[in-house]
C-alpha positions in Angstrom: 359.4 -49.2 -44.8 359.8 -45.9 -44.7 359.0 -43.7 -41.4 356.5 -41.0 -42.8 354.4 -44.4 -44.2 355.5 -46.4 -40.8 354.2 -43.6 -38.8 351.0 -43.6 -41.1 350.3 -47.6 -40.6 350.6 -47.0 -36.5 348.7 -44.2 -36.3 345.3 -46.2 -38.3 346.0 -49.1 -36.3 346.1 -47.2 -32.7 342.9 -45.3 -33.8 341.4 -48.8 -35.0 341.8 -50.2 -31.4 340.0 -47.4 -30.0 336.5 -48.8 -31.0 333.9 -49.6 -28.9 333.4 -52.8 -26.9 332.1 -55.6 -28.4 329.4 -57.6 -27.0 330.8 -61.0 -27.7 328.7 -62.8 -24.8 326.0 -65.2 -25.4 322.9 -63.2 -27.2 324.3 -60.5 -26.5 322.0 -58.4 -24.0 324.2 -55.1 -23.4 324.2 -54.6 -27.7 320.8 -55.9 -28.0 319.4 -53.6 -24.9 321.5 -50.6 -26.8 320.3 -51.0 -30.0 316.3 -51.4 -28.3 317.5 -47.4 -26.5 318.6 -46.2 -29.6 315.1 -47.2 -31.2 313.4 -45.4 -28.9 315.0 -42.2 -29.2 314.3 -42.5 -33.1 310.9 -42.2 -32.0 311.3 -39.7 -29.4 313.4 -36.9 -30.8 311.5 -36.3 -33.4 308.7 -35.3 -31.2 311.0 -33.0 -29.5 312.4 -31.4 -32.6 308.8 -30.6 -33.3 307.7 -29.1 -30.4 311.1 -27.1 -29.6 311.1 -25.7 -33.6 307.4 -25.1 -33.6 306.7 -27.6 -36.7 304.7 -29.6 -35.4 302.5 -32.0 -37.6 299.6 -33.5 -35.5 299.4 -36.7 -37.6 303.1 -37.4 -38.0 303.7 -36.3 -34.2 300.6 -38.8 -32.8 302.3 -41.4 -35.5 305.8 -41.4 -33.3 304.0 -41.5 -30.0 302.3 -44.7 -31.1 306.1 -46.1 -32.3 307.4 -44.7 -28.9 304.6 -47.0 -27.2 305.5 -50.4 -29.3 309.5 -49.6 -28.9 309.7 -49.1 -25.2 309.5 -52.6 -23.8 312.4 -53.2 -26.2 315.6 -52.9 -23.7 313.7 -53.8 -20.4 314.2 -57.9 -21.3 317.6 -57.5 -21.6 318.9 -56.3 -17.9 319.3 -59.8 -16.9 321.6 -60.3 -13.4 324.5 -61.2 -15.7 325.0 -58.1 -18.0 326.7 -55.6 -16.2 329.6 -56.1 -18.0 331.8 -54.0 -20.6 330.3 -52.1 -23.1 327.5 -51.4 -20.7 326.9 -48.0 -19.8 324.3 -48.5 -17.0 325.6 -48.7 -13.7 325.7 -51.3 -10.9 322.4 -49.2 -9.3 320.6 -51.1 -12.1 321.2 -54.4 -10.0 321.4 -53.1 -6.6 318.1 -50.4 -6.8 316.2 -53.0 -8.7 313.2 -51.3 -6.9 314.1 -47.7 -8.0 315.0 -49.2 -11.1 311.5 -50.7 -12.1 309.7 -47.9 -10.3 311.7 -45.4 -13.1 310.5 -47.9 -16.0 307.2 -47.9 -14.9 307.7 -44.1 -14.9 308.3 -43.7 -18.1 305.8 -46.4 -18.9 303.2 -44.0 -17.6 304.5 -40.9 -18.9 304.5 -42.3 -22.8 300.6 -43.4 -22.2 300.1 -40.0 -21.3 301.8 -39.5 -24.4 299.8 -40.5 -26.5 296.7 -39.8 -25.2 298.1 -36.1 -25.6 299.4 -36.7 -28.9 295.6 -38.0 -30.1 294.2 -35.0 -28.3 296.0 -32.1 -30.8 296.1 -29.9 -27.5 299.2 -28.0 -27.7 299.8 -27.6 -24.1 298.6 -31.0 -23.3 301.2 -32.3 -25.8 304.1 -30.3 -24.4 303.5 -31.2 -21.2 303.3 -35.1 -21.6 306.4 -34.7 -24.3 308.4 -32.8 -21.2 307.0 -35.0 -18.4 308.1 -38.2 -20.7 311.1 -36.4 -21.2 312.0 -35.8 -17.3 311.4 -39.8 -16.7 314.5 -40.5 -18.9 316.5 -37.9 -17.1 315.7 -39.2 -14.1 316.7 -42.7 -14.4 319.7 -41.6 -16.6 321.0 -39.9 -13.4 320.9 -42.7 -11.3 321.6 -45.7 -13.3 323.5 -44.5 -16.4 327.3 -43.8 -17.2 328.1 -40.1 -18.8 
């Protein structure tokens, strides 16, 4: 083989086994509590984008609060004792705060209520105010029990 195409062939297979972890563990919690994150941020940005671009669309922005409030139980299951393992990126806090840790979820439980009850309202400032106090809950628990 020829080095330019031997280089070539090492070079895709090093950059192929830089993927991300795989959850290969029995139901896998870590991908499925990911995936449940990720769901909820598809709900959640949106709202943002609205608000921070000033297009916001009072039906289509109380229409992701109400998705926000059926996705956010999603991940919460899925922080069983067992699953601080690789590719998690929560950290052990998650196991040893469980008190902070559910105090935070119930947090951000409250906060997206107050979401929506904003969101139904059409009050502008209302609605900012939930969407940044909803917002603040996720940073909060991202600094203590999240990797960068």
């Amino acid at each position: 083989m020829p080095k330019p195409a031997f280089s070539l062939l090492f070079i895709l297979l090093a950059l192929t086994a830089c993927g991300e972890v795989e959850d290969t563990r029995p139901g896998q919690p870590v991908k499925h509590r990911q995936q449940a994150f990720k769901e909820i941020i598809k709900s959640f940005e949106p709202m943002g984008t609205m608000l921070r671009t000033n297009r916001y669309q009072a039906e289509k922005f109380t229409a992701l609060a109400e998705e926000l409030k059926t996705r956010r139980d999603g991940p919460w299951a899925h922080f069983g004792p067992d699953t601080n393992y690789p590719p998690t990126k929560a950290k052990a806090a998650v196991w040893t705060q469980t008190a902070e840790f559910e105090k935070n979820r119930q947090a951000f439980f409250d906060a997206t209520d107050e979401l929506l009850v904003a969101a139904r309202s059409t009050e502008p400032t209302r609605i900012e105010t939930a969407y940044k106090a909803t917002y603040e809950t996720c940073q909060t628990c991202h600094k203590t029990f999240k990797e960068k």
